[in-house]
C-alpha positions in Angstrom: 98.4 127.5 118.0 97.1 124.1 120.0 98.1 124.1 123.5 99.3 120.3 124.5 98.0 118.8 127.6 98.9 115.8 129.1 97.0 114.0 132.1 98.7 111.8 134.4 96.9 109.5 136.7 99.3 108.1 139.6 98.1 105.1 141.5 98.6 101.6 141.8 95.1 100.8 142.3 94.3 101.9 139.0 96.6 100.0 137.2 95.0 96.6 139.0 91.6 97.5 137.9 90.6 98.0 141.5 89.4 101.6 140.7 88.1 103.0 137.7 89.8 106.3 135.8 87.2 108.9 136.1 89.5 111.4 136.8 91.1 111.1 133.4 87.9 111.3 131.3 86.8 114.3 133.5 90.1 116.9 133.2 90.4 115.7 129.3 86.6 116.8 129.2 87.2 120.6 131.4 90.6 120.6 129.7 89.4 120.2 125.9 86.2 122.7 126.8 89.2 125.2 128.1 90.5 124.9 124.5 93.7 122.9 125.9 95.0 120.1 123.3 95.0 116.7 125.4 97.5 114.4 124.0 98.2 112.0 126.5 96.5 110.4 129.5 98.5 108.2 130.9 98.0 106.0 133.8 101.0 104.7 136.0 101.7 103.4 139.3 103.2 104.8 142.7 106.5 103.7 141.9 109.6 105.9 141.2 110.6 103.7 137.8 107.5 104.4 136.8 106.4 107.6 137.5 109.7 109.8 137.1 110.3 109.5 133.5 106.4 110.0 132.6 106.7 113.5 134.2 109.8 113.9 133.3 108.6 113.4 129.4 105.4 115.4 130.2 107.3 118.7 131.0 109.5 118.3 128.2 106.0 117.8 125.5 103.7 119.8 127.3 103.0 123.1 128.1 100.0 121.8 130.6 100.3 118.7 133.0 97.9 117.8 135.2 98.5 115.0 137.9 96.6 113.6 140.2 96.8 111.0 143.3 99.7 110.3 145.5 99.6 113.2 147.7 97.8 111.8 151.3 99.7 110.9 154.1 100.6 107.0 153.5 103.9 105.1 152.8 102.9 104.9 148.9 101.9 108.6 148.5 105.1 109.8 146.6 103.6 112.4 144.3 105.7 115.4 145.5 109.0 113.3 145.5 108.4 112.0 141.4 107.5 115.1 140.6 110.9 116.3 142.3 113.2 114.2 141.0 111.5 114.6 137.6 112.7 118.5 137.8 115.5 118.3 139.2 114.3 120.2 142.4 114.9 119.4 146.1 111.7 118.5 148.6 111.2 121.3 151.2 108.9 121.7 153.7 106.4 124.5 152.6 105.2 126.9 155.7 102.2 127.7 153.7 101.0 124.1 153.2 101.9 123.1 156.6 99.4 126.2 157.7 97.0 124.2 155.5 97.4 120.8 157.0 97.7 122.7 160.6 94.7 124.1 160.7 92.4 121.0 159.3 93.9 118.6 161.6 93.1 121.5 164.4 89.4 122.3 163.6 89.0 118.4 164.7 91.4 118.3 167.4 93.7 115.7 165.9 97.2 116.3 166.5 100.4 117.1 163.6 101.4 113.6 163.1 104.5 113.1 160.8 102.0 111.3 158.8 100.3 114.4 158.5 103.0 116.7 158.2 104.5 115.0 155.1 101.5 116.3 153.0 103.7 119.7 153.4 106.7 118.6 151.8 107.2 119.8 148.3 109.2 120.5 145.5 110.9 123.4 145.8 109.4 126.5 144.6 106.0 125.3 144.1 102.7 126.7 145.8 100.4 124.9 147.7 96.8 124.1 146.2 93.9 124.8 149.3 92.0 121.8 149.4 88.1 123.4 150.7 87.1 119.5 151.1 90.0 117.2 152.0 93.6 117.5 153.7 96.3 117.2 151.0 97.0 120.6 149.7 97.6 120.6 145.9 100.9 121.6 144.1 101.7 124.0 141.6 104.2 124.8 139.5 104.6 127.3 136.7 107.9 127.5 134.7 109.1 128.5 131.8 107.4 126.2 129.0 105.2 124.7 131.2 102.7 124.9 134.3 102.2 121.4 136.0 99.4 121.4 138.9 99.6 118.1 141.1 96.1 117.4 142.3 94.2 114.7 145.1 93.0 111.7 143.2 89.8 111.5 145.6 87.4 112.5 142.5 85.4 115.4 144.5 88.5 117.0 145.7 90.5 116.9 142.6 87.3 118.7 140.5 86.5 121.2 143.5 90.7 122.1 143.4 90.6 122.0 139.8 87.5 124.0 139.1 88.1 126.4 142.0 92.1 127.4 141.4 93.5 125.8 138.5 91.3 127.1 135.6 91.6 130.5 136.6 95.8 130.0 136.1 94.8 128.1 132.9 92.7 130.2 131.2 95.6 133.2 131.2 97.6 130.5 129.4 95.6 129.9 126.7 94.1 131.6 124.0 90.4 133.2 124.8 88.2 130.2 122.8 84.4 129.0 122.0 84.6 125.3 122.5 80.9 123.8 121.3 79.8 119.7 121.2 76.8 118.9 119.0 75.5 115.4 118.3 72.7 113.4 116.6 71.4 109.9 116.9 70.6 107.8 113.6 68.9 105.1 113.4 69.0 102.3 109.8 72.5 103.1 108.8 75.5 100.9 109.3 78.6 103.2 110.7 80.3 101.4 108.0 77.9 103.0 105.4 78.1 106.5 107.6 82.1 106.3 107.2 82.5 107.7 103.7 79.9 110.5 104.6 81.8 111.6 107.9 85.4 111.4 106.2 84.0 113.7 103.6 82.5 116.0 106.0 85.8 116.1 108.0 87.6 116.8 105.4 85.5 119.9 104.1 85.7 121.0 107.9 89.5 120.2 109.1 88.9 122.2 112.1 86.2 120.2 113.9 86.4 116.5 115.1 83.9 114.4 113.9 83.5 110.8 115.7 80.7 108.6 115.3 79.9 106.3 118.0 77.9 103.2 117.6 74.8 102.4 119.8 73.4 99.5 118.1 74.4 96.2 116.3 76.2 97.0 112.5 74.3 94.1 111.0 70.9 94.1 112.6 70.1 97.0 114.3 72.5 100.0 113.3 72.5 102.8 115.5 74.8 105.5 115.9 75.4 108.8 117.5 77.6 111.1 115.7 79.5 114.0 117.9 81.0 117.4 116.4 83.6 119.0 118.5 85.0 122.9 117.2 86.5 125.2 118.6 86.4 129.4 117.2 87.3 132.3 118.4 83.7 133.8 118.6 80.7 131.4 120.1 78.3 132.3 117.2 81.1 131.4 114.4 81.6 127.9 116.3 77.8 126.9 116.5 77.2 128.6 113.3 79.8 125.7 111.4 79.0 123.1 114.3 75.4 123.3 112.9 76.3 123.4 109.4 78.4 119.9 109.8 75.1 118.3 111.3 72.7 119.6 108.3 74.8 118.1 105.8 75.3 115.0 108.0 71.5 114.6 108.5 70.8 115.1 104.7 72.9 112.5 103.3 72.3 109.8 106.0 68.3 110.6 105.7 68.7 109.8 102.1 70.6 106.5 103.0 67.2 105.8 104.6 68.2 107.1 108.4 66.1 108.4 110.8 68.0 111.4 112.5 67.2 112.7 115.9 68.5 116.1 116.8 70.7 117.2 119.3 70.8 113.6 120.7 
């Protein structure tokens, strides 16, 4: 049975267009690979109206939730309180986060500012994340139904957190899986003319996602890329039927006069 994963990306400046989203293309990438379903990535702001009901919805669909930004020592970093009032849980300060925070600020000789000491407050009954390259400890939570991990929005600390401590927890959740991504390029057909081809395909092969991607012009220069995503229970069975969806691809887009580059 799928898993359901939703991402949420807190942070005004994302919302303005003043930074770009890579951290939700990344985690639905490491999440998917895991063998997670991601239904949701959602972007919202630091603001309580905002953010509250999102995780409140996330924890009530989703058995995974991954959040990230909102947890440094500014006014607008309010991660840990949505995330409390979404649960219903009160803010306390955590001894073994504060340790965290302590002992960064110490190495350098800077003092514990209330600033700093803030990055220590959370929900209650979570554990703290270590963060090996920044200061904002993580948070996680795991409950019953769901496990939500709360995550800096800094893109090298959230994939060095997430890599490091949350797929370990992750990977006891879900079911051991072979998650394999093939594609090939063709060149001459129209992804118009490639569309009945695929939707047969995909229906011969309801367990893999077929998405074709277009690279050129439709009327002038057709190119596309066509991706295969399955997931099996054994490597060799994926790659085995992974393969077999791009042989029959190739063959009936080389007779529409294609020219199909492997493993593009």
């Amino acid at each position: 049975m799928a898993v359901p994963a939703w991402i949420i990306n807190l942070g005004t400046e994302l919302c303005i267009g003043r930074t770009v989203n890579t951290n939700g293309s990344w985690l639905a990438s490491r999440l998917t690979l895991l063998g997670a379903d991601v239904r949701r990535i959602i972007v919202a702001p630091d603001t309580e109206d905002e953010a509250v009901p999102v995780i409140r919805e996330a924890v009530e669909k989703a058995r995974i939730i991954i959040i990230t930004g909102g947890l440094g020592p500014t006014y607008d970093d309010r991660t840990a309180e949505f995330i409390a009032r979404a649960l219903g849980r009160r803010l306390r300060l955590n001894t073994e986060a504060l340790r965290m925070v302590e002992e960064k600020y110490r190495a350098v000789g800077e003092p514990l500012t209330p600033e700093r000491r803030k990055m220590a407050i959370l929900p209650e009954g979570a554990t703290p994340i270590p963060n090996p390259i920044g200061t904002a400890p993580g948070i996680l939570i795991e409950a019953d139904g769901y496990t939500l991990a709360a995550l800096p929005g800094v893109p090298a600390e959230m994939k060095e957190m997430f890599t490091r401590y949350i797929e370990p927890v992750l990977r006891r959740l879900l079911p051991p899986v072979c998650v394999v991504e093939h594609c090939i390029r063709v060149e001459g057909v129209m992804e118009s003319k490639a569309a009945p081809i695929v939707k047969r395909i995909a229906r011969k092969h309801p367990r893999a996602y077929i998405k074709t991607h277009p690279e050129g012009r439709e009327i002038g220069e057709p190119r596309i890329r066509i991706c295969i995503l399955l997931s099996a229970g054994e490597c060799s069975e994926a790659e085995k039927e992974a393969k077999e969806i791009l042989r029959e691809a190739a063959e009936e887009l080389s007779r529409l006069g294609g020219r199909v580059e492997q493993h593009a």
